[in-house]
C-alpha positions as CSV (number, residue, x, y, z in Angstrom):
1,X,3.4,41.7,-20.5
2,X,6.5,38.9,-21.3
3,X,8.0,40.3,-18.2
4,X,4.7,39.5,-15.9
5,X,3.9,35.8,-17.6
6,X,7.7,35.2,-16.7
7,X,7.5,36.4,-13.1
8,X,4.3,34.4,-12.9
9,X,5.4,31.7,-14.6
10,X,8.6,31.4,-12.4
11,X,6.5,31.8,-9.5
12,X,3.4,29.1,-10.4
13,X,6.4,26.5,-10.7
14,X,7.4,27.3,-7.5
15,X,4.1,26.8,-6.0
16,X,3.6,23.7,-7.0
17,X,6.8,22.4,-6.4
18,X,6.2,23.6,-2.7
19,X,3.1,21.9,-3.2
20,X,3.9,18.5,-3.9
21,X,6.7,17.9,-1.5
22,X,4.5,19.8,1.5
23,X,1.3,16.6,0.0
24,X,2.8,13.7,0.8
25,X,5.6,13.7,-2.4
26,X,7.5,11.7,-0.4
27,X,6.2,7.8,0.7
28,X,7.5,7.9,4.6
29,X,6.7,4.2,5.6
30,X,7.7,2.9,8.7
31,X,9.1,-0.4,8.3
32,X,5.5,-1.8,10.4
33,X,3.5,-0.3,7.5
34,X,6.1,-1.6,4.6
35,X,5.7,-5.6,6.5
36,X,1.4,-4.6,6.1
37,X,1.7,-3.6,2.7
38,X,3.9,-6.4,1.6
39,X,1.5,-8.9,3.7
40,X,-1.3,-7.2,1.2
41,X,0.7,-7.4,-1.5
42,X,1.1,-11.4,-1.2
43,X,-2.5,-12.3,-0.6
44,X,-3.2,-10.0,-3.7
45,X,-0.6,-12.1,-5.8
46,X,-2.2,-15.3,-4.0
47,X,-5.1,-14.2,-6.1
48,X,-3.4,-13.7,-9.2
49,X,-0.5,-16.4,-9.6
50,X,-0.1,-15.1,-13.1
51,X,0.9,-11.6,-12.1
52,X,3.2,-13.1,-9.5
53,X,4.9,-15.0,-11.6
54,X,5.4,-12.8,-14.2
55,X,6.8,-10.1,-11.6
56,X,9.4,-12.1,-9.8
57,X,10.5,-13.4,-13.1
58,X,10.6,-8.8,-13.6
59,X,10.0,-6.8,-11.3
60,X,10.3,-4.0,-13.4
61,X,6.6,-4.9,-14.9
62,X,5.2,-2.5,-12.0
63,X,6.3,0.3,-13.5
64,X,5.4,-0.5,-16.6
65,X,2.4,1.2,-18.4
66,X,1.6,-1.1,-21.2
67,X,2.1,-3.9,-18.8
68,X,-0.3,-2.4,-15.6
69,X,-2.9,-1.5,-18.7
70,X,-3.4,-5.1,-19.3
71,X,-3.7,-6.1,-15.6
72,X,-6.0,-3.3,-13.8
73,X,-6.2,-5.1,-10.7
74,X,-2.8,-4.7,-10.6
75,X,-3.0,-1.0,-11.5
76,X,-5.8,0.0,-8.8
77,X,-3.4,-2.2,-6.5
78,X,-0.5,-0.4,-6.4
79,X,-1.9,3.5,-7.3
80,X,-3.4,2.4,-3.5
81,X,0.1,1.1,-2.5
82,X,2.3,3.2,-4.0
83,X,4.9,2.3,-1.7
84,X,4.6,-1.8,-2.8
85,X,5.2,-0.7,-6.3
86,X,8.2,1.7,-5.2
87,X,9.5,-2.0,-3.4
88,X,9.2,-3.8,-5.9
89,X,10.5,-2.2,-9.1
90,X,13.8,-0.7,-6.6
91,X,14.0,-3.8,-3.9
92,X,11.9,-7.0,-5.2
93,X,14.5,-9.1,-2.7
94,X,12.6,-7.4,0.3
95,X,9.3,-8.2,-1.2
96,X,9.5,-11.7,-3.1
97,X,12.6,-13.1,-0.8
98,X,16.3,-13.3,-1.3
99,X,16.0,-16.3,-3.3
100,X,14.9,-14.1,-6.1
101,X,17.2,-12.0,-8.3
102,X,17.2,-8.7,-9.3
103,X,16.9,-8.5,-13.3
């Protein structure tokens, strides 16, 4: 019975690791779709000078549970733009200007 849990085990793991890379584990944007989402991104932070202000000053806020917990606009923002909050937390420069520094 240990022996078939293992070999099941072992196997289920597999599956899903095949799985999530064959979904969409990756975020393949063109460099087009990256400029749309970015565009979105700005008139969503026109909306909410507070957010934007507080991620330039850190991006890393976008990763940040407790932080995304107290802004849910922000939260249902980038779970729909995943890739915005992958740009921002890894490349802020690309998405808040070169002016801004990475902290």
């Amino acid at each position: 019975m240990r022996r078939f849990l293992l070999k099941c085990g072992s196997g289920l793991v597999a599956l899903l690791l095949a799985l999530g890379l064959s979904a969409g584990g990756g975020m393949a944007v063109t460099k087009r779709q990256m400029k749309a989402e970015i565009q979105s991104f700005h008139a969503f932070l026109r909306d909410h000078p507070r957010v934007s202000t507080e991620l330039q000053a850190n991006p890393r806020l976008a990763g940040n549970r407790k932080y995304l917990d107290k802004h849910e606009d922000l939260k249902k923002f980038l779970r729909r733009h995943p890739a915005v909050q992958h740009e921002v937390i890894n490349h802020p420069r690309n998405v808040f200007g070169s002016n801004k520094r990475r902290r």
